[in-house]
C-alpha positions as MATLAB code, in Angstrom:
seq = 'XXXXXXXXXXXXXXXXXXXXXXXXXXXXXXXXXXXXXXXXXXXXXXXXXXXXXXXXXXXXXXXXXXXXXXXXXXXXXXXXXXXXXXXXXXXXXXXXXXXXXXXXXXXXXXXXXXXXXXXXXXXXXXXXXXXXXXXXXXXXXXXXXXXXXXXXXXXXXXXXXXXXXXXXXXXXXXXXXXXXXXXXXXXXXXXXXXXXXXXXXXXXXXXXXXXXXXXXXXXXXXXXXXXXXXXXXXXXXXXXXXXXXXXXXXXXXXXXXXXXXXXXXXXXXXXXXXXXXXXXXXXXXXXXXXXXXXXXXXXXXXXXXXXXXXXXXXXXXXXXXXXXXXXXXXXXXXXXXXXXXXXXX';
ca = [
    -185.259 -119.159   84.409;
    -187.777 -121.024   85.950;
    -187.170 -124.214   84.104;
    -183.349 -123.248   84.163;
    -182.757 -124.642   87.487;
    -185.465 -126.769   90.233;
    -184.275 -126.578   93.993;
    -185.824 -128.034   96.748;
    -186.516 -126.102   99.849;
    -184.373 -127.137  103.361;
    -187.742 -128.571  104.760;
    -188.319 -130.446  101.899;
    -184.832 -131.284  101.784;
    -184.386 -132.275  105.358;
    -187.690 -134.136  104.872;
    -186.742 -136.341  101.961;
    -183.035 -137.003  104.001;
    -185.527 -138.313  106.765;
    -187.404 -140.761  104.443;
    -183.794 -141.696  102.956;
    -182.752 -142.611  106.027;
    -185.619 -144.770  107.518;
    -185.762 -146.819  104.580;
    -183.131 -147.017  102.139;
    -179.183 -148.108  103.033;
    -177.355 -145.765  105.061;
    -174.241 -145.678  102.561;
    -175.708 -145.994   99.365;
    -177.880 -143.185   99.667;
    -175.196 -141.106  101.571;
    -171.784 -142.185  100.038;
    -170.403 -138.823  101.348;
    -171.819 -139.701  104.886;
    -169.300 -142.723  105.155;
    -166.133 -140.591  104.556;
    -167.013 -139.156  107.580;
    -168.095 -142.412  108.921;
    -164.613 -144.062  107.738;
    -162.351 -140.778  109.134;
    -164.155 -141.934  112.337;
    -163.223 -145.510  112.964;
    -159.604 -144.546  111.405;
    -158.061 -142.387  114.002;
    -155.165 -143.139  116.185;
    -154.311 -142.969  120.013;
    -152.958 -146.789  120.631;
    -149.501 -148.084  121.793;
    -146.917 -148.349  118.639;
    -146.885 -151.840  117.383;
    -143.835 -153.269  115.038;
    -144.669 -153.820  111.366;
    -141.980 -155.881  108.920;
    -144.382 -154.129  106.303;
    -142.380 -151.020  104.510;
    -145.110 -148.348  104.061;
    -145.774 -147.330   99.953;
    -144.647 -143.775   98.512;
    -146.451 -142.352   96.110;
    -149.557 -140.043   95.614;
    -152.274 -141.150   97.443;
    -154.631 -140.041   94.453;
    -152.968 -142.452   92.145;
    -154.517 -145.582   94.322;
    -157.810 -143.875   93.632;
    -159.843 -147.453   91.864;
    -160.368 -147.080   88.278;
    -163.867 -148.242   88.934;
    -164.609 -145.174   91.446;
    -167.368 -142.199   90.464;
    -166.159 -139.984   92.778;
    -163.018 -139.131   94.938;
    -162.434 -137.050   98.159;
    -159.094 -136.756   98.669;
    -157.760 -134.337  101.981;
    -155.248 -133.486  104.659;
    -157.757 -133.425  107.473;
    -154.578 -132.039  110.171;
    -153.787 -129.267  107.770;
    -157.718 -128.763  107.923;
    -158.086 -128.324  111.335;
    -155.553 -125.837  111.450;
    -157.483 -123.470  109.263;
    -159.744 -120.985  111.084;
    -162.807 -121.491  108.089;
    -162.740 -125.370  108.602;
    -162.917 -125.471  111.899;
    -166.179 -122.707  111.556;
    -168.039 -125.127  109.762;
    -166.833 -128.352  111.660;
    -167.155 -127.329  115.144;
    -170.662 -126.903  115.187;
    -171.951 -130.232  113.468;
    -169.093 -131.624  115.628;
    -167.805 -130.061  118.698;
    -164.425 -130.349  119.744;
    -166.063 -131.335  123.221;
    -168.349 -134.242  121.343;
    -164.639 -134.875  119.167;
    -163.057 -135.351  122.456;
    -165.376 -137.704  124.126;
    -165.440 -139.907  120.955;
    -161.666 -140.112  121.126;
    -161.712 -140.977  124.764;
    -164.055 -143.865  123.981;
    -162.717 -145.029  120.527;
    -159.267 -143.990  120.196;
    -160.429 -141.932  117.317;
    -158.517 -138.521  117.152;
    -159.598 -136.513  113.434;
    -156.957 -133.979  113.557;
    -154.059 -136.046  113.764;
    -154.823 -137.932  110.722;
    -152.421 -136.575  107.975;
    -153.768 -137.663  104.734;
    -157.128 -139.298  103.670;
    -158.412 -140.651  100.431;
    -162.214 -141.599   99.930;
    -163.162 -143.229   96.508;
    -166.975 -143.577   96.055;
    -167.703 -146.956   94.211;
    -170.678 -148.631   92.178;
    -174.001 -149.670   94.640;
    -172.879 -148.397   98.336;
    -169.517 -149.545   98.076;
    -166.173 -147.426   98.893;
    -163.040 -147.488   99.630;
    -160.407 -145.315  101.794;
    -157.047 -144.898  102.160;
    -155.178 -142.995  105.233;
    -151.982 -142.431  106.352;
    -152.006 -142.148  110.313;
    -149.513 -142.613  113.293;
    -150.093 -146.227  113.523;
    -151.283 -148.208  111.067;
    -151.887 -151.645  112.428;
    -153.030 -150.551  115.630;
    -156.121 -149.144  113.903;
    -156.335 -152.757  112.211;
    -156.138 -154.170  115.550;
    -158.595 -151.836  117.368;
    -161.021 -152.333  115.220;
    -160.716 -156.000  115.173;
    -161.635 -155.752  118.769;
    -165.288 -153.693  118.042;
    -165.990 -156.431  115.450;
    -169.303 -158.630  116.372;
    -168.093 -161.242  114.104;
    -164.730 -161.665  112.762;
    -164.099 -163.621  109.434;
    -160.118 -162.915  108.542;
    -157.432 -162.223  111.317;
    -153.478 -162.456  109.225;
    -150.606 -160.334  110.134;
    -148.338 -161.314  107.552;
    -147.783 -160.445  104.967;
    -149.686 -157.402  106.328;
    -152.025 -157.116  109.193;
    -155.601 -157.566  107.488;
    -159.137 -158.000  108.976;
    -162.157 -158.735  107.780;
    -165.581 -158.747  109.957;
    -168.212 -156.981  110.971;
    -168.641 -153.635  112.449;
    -172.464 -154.220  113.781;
    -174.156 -154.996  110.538;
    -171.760 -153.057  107.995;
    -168.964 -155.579  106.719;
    -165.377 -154.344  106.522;
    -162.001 -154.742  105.574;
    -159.181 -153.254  106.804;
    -155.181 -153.595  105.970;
    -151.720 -152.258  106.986;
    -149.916 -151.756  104.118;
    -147.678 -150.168  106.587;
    -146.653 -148.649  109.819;
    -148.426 -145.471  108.862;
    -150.706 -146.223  105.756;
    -153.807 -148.013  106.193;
    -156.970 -148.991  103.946;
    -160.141 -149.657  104.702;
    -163.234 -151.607  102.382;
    -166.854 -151.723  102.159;
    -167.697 -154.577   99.664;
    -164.383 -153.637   97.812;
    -162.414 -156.975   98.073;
    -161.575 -156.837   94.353;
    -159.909 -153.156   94.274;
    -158.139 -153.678   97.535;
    -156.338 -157.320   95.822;
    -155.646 -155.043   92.771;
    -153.881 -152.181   95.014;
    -152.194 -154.778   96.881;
    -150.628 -156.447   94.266;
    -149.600 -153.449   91.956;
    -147.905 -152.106   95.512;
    -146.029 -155.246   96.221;
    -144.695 -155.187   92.978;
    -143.599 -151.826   92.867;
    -146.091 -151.099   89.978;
    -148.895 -147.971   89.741;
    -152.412 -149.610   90.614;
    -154.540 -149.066   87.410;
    -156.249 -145.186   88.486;
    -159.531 -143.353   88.037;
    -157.284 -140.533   87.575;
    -154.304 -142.118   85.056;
    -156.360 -140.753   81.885;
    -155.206 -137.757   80.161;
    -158.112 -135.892   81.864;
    -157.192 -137.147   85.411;
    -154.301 -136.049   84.574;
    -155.398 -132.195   83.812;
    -157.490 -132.647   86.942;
    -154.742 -133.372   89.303;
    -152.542 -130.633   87.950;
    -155.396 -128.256   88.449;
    -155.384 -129.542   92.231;
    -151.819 -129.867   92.881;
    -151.777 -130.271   96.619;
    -154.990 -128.324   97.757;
    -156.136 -129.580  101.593;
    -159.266 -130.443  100.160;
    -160.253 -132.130   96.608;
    -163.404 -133.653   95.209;
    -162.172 -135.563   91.838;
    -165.018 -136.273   89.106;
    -163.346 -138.963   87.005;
    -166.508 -139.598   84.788;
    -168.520 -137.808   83.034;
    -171.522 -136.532   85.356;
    -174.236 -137.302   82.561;
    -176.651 -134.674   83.948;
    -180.585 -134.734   82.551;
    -180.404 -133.091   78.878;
    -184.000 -131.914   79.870;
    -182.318 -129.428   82.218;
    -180.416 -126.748   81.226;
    -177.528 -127.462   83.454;
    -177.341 -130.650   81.887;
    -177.932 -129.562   77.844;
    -174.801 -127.160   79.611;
    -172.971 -129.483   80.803;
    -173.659 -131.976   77.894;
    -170.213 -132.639   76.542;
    -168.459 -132.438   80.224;
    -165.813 -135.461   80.967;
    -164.464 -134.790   83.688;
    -164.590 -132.459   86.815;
    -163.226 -131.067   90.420;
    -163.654 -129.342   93.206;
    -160.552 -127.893   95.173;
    -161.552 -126.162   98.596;
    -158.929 -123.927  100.234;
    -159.762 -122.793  103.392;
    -159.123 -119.154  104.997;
    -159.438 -117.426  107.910;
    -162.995 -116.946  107.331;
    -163.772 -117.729  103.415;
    -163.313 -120.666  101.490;
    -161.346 -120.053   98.179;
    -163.503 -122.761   95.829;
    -161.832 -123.956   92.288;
    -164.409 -126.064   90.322;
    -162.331 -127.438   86.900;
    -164.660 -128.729   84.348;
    -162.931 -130.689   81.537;
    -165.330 -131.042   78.373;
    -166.353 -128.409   75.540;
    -169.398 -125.911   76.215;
    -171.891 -124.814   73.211;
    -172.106 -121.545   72.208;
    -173.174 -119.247   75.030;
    -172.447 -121.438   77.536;
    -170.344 -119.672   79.788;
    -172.719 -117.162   79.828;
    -175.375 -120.017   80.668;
    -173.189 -121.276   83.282;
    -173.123 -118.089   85.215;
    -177.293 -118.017   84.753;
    -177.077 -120.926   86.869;
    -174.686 -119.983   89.545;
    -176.843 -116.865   90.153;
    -179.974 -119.021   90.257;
    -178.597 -120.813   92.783;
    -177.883 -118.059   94.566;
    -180.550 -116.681   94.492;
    -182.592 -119.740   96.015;
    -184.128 -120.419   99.191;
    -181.038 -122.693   99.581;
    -178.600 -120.413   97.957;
    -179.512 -117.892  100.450;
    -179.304 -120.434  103.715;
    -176.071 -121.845  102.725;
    -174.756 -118.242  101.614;
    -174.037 -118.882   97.831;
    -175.827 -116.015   97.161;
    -172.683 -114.303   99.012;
    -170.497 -115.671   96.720;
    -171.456 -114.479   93.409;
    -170.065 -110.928   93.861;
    -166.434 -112.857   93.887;
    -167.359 -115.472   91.359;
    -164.958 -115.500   88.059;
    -165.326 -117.713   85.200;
    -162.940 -118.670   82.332;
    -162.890 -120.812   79.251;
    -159.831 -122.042   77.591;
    -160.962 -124.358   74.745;
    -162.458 -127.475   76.524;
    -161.689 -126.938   79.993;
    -163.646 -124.165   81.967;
    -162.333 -123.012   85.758;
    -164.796 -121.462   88.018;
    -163.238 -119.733   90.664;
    -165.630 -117.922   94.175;
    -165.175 -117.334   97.395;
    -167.190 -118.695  100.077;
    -167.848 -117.005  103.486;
    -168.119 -119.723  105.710;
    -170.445 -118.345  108.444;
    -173.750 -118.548  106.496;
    -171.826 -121.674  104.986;
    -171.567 -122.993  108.648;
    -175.051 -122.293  110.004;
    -176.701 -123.569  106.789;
    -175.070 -126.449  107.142;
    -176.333 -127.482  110.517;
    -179.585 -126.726  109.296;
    -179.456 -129.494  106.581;
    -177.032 -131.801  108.323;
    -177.036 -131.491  112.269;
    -179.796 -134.266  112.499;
    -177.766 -136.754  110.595;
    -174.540 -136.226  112.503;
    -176.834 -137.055  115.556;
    -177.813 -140.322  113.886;
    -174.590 -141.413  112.932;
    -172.961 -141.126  115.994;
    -175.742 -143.794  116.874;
    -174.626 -145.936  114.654;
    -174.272 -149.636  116.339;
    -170.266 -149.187  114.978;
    -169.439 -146.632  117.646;
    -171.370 -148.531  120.308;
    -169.778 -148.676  123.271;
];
């Protein structure tokens, strides 16, 4: 067991995030970090504004890029509305500190309906939102921009500058759908031009195991899509495991005070490997960090099943110890990015 699994404890944890953060790039090291970052500087609050620009149908997911690692896709309103979310929200991010950033920014979280994050190669990412006004957003942020390279409104509203030293893109496809861009000038022409032309986009998730993945999901408030294989260390054995997995997700449903989690994993296991698999689940548990962030909690509920290649892991999570874990690891980093020159007054 002891070479099984090799977890770090939260000081050393919170100690490494501290050394990531002084010296490496804030999103390349902490993709995740800019989904909150993007949800941020994506809210709504300003005066309607007329767009010729008919807004896309469709599934969100299926604008995912088909160069993207991972995907985060959720309905942060239907979120908020859930007792469990707002348990492990609220105290990283008070509804108090949510308001004040709204009153400054125009940013309101729970009123965004739909969100899509797609993780890209070397920092880079992507997002996709439907909110109440589209091109207002655009427009807003235009106006926190320290340089501004692109300004067009037709044929959608589109600009392009920078947000203190982070460059972005943003476009109205829409009055209620926007996107957003971090070095992803390429994937946002592609989506453009499949959408003007009433064509699908080419999709992380349009292979026959995207496929699998998103029927799995269906319309869960909260979805972390694996599209590629994860290509763990076959000196670990998670990863000798895991060797032949393709593809992977993790649906979150939240409760009143539980989170119902369904990891998918598409790809066959070697002999014994379920059993393996649960090995490492109770590991974790049973971890310095298992214990803080209340895994350990979880393994009384936890059910696993095989059906040829594709293995479903469902547990449920209490989200108390989930919650004050949490701001153990993470409270420091909220602090920093809400110091983040974009928010600047």
């Amino acid at each position: 067991m002891r070479h099984f699994l090799t977890l770090k404890t939260p000081r050393a944890i919170k100690s490494q995030r501290s050394q990531d953060f002084g010296s490496q790039d804030f999103g390349s090291q902490r993709p995740c970090r800019w989904l909150l970052l993007g949800l941020l500087i994506l809210g709504c609050g300003n005066p309607p504004v007329e767009t010729p620009v008919a807004s896309p149908d469709g599934d969100m997911r299926d604008w995912a890029p088909e160069s993207a690692k991972y995907i985060v896709h959720l309905f942060p309103k239907r979120l908020f509305a859930t007792p469990a979310f707002r348990t492990v929200v609220d105290p990283l991010f008070p509804p108090a500190g949510r308001q004040a950033f709204a009153d400054r920014t125009g940013v309101y979280l729970e009123e965004i309906e739909e969100a899509l994050f797609a993780s890209l190669d070397e920092g880079r990412f992507l997002i996709i939102v439907r909110t109440v006004d589209a091109p207002a957003v655009v427009r807003a942020a235009a106006m926190r921009m320290n340089t501004l390279e692109v300004e067009a409104d037709e044929p959608f509203v589109r600009r392009v500058g920078f947000l203190g030293t982070e460059r972005r893109e943003l476009v109205a496809l829409g009055p209620s759908l926007l996107v957003v861009g971090a070095g992803a000038g390429v994937e946002i022409a592609t989506l453009l031009e499949a959408l003007a032309h009433g064509r699908r986009p080419p999709s992380a998730l349009a292979s026959d195991d995207g496929r699998r993945l998103l029927e799995s999901a269906d319309a869960a408030p909260l979805t972390v899509f694996l599209p590629k294989p994860l290509d763990l260390p076959r000196d670990t054995g998670i990863g000798l495991v895991l060797a032949q997995e393709r593809a992977a997700s993790v649906v979150v449903t939240p409760t009143t005070d539980t989170a119902d989690l369904k990891v998918t994993v598409i790809g066959e296991l070697p002999p014994g490997g379920d059993t393996n698999l649960r090995r490492f689940f109770e590991a974790l548990g049973q971890s310095e960090l298992g214990t803080l962030l209340g895994i350990n909690q979880t393994l009384q509920s936890l059910d696993l099943t095989v059906n040829q290649d594709q293995t479903t892991i469902r547990a449920q999570w209490p989200v108390a110890p989930l919650s004050r874990g949490l701001r153990v690891l993470l409270v420091d980093d909220i602090d920093a990015l809400l110091r983040e020159p974009v928010f600047a007054e």
